[in-house]
Backbone as ProteinMPNN parsed JSONL, in Angstrom:
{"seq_chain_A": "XXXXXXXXXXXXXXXXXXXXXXXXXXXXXXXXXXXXXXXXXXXXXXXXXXXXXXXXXXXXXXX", "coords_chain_A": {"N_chain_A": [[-70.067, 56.556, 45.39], [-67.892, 53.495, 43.582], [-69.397, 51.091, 42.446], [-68.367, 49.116, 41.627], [-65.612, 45.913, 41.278], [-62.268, 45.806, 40.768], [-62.229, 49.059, 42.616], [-62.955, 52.15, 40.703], [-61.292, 54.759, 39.485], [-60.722, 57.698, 41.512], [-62.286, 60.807, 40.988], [-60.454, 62.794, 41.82], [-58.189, 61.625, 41.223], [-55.206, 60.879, 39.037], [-55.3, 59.472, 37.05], [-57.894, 59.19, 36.476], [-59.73, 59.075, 34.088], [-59.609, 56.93, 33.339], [-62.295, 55.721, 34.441], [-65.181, 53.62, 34.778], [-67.846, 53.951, 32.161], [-71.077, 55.635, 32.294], [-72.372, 56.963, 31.612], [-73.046, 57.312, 27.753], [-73.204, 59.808, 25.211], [-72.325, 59.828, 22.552], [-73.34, 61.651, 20.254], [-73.827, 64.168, 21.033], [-71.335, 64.432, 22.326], [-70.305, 64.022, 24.645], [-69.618, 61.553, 27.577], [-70.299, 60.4, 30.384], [-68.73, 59.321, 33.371], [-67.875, 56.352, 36.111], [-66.665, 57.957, 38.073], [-68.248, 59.827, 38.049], [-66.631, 62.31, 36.548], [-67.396, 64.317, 33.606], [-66.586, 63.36, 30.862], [-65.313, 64.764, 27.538], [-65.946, 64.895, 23.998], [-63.346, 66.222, 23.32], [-61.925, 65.834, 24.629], [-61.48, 67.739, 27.037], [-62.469, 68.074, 30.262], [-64.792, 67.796, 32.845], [-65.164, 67.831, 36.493], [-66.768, 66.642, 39.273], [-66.521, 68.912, 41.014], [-66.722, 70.944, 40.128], [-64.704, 71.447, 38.929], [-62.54, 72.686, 36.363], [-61.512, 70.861, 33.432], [-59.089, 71.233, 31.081], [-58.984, 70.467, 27.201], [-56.769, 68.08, 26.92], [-55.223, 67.194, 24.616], [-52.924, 65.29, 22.752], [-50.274, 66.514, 20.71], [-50.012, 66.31, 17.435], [-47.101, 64.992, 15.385], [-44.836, 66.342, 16.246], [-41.684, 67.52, 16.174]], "CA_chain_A": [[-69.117, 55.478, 45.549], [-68.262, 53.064, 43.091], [-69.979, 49.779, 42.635], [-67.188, 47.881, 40.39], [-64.245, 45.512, 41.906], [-62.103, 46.754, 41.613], [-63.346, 50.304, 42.155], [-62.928, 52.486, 39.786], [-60.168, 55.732, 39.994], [-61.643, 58.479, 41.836], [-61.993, 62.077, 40.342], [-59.066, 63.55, 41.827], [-56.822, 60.363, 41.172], [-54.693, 61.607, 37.949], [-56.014, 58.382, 36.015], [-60.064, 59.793, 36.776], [-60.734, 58.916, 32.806], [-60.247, 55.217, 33.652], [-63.381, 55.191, 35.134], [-66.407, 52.759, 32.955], [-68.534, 55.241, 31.617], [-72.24, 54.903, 33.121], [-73.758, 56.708, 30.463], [-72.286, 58.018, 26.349], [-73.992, 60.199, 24.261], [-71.748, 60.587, 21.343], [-74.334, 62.496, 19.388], [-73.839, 64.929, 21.962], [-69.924, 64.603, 22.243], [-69.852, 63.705, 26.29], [-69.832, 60.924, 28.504], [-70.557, 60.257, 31.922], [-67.702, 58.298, 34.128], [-68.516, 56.252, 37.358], [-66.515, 58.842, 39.687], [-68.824, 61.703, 38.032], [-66.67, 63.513, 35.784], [-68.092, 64.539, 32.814], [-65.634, 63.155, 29.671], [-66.272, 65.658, 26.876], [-64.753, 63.977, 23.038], [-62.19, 66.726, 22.743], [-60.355, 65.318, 25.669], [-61.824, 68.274, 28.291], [-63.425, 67.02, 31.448], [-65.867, 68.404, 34.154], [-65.18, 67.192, 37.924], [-67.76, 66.845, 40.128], [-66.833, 69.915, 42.506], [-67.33, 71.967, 38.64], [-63.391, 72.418, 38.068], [-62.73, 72.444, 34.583], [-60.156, 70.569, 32.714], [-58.937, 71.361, 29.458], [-58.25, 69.376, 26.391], [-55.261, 67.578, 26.706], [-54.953, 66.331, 23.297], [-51.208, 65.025, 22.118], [-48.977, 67.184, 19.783], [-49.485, 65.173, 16.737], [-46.203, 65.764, 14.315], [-44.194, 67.768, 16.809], [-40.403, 67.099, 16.042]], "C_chain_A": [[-69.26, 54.504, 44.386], [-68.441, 52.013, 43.028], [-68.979, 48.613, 42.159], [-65.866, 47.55, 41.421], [-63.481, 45.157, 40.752], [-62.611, 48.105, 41.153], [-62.108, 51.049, 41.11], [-62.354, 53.866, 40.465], [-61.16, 57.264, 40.365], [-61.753, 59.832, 40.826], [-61.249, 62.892, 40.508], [-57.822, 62.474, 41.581], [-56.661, 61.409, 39.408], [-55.317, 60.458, 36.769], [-57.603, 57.974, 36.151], [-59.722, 58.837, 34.721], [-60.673, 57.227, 32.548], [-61.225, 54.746, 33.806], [-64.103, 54.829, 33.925], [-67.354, 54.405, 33.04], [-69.831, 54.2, 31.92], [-73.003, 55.418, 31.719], [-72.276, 57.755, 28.828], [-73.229, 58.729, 25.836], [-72.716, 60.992, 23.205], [-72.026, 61.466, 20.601], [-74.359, 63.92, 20.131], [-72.407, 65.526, 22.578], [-69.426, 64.227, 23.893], [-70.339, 61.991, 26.492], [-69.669, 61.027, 29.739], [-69.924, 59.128, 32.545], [-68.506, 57.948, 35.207], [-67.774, 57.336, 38.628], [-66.808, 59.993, 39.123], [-68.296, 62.9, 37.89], [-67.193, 63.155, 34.639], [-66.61, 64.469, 31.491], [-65.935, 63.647, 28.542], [-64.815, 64.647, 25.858], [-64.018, 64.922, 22.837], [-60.969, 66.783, 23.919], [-60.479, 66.363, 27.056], [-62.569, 67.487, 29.541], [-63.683, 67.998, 32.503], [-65.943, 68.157, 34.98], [-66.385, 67.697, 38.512], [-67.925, 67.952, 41.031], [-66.77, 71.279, 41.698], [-66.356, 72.346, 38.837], [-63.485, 72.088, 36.51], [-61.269, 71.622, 34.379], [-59.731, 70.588, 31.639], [-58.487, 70.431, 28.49], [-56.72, 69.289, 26.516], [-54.907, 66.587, 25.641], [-53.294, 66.669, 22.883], [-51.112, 66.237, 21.273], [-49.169, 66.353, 18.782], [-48.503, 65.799, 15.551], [-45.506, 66.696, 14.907], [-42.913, 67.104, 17.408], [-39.396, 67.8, 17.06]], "O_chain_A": [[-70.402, 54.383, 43.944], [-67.549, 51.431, 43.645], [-69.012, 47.411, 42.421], [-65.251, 48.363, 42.111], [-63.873, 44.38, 39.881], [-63.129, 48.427, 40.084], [-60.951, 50.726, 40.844], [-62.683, 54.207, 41.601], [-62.043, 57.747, 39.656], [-61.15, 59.703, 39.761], [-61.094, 63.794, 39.685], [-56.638, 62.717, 41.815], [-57.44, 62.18, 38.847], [-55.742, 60.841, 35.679], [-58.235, 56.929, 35.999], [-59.472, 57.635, 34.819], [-61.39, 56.512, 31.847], [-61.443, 53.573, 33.505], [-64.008, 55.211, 32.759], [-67.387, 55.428, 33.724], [-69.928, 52.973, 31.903], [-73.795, 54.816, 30.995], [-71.245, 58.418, 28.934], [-74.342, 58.233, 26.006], [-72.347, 62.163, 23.12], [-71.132, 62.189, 20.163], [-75.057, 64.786, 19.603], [-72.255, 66.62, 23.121], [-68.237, 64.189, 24.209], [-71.142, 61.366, 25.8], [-68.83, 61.806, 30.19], [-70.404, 58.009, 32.369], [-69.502, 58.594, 35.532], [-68.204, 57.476, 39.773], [-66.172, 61.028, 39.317], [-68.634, 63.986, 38.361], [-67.496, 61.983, 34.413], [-65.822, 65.398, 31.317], [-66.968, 63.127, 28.12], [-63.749, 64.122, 26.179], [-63.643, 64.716, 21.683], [-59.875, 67.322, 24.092], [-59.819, 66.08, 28.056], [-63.119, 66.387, 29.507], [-62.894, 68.843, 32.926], [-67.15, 67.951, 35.108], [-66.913, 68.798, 38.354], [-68.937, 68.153, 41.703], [-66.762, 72.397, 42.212], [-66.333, 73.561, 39.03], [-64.263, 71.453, 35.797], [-60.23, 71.762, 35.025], [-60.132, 69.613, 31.004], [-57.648, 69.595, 28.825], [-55.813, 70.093, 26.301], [-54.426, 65.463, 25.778], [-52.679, 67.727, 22.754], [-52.109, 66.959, 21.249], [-48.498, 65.337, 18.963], [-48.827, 66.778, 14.879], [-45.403, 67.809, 14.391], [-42.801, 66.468, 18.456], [-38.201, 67.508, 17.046]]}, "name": "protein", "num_of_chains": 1, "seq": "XXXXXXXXXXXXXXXXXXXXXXXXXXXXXXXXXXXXXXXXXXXXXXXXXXXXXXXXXXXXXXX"}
Protein backbone atom coordinates (compact mmCIF):
# COMPACT_ATOMS: atom_id res chain seq x y z
CA UNK A 1 0.00 0.00 0.00
CA UNK A 2 1.08 3.33 -0.60
CA UNK A 3 2.24 5.71 2.04
CA UNK A 4 1.94 9.18 -0.03
CA UNK A 5 -1.33 11.60 0.00
CA UNK A 6 -2.39 11.40 -2.25
CA UNK A 7 -1.66 7.74 -2.98
CA UNK A 8 0.05 6.98 -5.63
CA UNK A 9 -1.60 5.10 -9.08
CA UNK A 10 -1.78 1.52 -8.55
CA UNK A 11 -0.09 -1.06 -10.97
CA UNK A 12 -2.98 -1.89 -12.95
CA UNK A 13 -4.23 1.85 -13.15
CA UNK A 14 -3.07 2.82 -16.91
CA UNK A 15 -1.05 5.88 -15.34
CA UNK A 16 1.14 2.98 -12.94
CA UNK A 17 4.49 5.08 -14.09
CA UNK A 18 3.19 8.05 -12.05
CA UNK A 19 4.11 6.39 -9.15
CA UNK A 20 7.50 8.29 -6.96
CA UNK A 21 10.12 5.98 -7.51
CA UNK A 22 11.36 4.39 -4.04
CA UNK A 23 14.51 3.39 -5.33
CA UNK A 24 16.78 4.44 -9.15
CA UNK A 25 19.67 2.83 -10.22
CA UNK A 26 20.45 4.45 -13.45
CA UNK A 27 23.78 2.72 -13.71
CA UNK A 28 21.74 -0.21 -13.98
CA UNK A 29 18.95 1.31 -16.31
CA UNK A 30 15.77 0.47 -13.79
CA UNK A 31 13.83 1.96 -11.21
CA UNK A 32 11.66 0.90 -8.59
CA UNK A 33 7.96 2.67 -8.36
CA UNK A 34 5.86 2.83 -5.07
CA UNK A 35 3.04 0.39 -6.56
CA UNK A 36 6.06 -2.17 -7.34
CA UNK A 37 6.52 -2.07 -10.91
CA UNK A 38 9.78 -2.24 -12.03
CA UNK A 39 10.43 1.04 -14.61
CA UNK A 40 13.18 -0.18 -16.93
CA UNK A 41 14.94 3.31 -19.08
CA UNK A 42 13.75 1.98 -22.40
CA UNK A 43 10.22 2.63 -21.39
CA UNK A 44 9.47 -1.43 -20.57
CA UNK A 45 8.01 -2.19 -17.19
CA UNK A 46 7.68 -5.29 -14.85
CA UNK A 47 4.27 -5.53 -12.73
CA UNK A 48 4.26 -7.01 -9.65
CA UNK A 49 2.14 -10.25 -10.64
CA UNK A 50 5.57 -10.61 -13.38
CA UNK A 51 3.48 -9.41 -16.59
CA UNK A 52 5.69 -7.81 -18.86
CA UNK A 53 5.25 -4.58 -20.60
CA UNK A 54 6.99 -3.52 -23.53
CA UNK A 55 8.68 -0.37 -24.55
CA UNK A 56 6.34 2.06 -25.48
CA UNK A 57 8.59 4.59 -26.81
CA UNK A 58 6.93 7.46 -29.28
CA UNK A 59 7.44 7.33 -33.13
CA UNK A 60 9.89 10.08 -33.32
CA UNK A 61 9.64 11.69 -37.11
CA UNK A 62 6.64 9.68 -38.22
CA UNK A 63 4.69 11.86 -40.83
Amino acid sequence: MCPHQPSCPSAEALDREAARTMAAHPEQGWSLLCNGVVLFDDTGELLPDGAVIEPHRPLAGVA
